[in-house]
N, C-alpha and C positions, 0 to 999 in steps of 0.2 A: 326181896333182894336187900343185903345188908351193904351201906356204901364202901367201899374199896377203893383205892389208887386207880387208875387208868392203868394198864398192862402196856399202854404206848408212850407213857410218862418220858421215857429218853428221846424221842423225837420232841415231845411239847416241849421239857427243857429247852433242847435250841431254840423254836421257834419263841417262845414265850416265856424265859423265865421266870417273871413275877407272879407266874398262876399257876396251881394246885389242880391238877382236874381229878374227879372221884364221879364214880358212878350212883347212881341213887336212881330209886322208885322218884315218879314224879311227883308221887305223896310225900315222902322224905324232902324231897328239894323245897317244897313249900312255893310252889311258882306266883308269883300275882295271878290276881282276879283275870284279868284281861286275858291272859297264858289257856286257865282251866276253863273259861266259857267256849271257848274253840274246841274243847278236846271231852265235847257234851256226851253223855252214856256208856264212857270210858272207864273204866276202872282205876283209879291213878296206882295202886300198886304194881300193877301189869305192866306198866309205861313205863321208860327207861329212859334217862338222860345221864350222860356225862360232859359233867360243867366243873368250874370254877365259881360255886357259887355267890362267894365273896365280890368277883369282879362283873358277873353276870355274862359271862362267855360258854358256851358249849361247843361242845367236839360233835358236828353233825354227823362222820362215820359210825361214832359207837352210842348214838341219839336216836330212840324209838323215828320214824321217818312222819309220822301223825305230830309228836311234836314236834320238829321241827318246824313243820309247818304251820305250829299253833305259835311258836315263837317270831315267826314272820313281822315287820311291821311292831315289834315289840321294842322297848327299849335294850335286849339283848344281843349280844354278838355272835356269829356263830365265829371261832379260832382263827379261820382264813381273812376273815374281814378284821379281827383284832389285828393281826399281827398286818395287814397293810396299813390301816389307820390309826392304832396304836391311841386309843381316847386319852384327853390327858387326867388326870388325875387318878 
């Protein structure tokens, strides 16, 4: 998968605009160690996430549903939690 823009980019605008979201293989994203030990005998090209990787936010609708839930409990956000807690920096 080559990374592209989110196709839902006009909704993230409102809610968020200081973040980018783009599509990527979980290989491409480079997730921490902690991320790829949960997501064991997986192929990380297969795997999909769409994030902001910069801010460390993903868009769970268009988020393989395995990561997601290897993201759990990570120092990541999934969109709907940024946008009510807004971290600072």
């Amino acid at each position: 998968m080559s990374t592209r823009s989110c196709p839902d980019w006009p909704t993230m605008l409102e809610l968020a605009p200081e973040l980018h979201f783009k599509h990527y293989s979980v290989a491409e994203a480079r997730l921490p160690g902690e991320v790829l030990v949960n997501l064991p005998d997986m192929p990380l090209d297969a795997l999909t996430i769409c994030a902001d990787l910069d801010h460390n936010v993903y868009y769970g609708p268009h988020t393989d549903p395995r990561v997601v839930e290897a993201l759990k409990d990570t120092h990541w956000y999934e969109l709907d939690v940024w946008v009510r807690e807004r971290p600072p920096g």
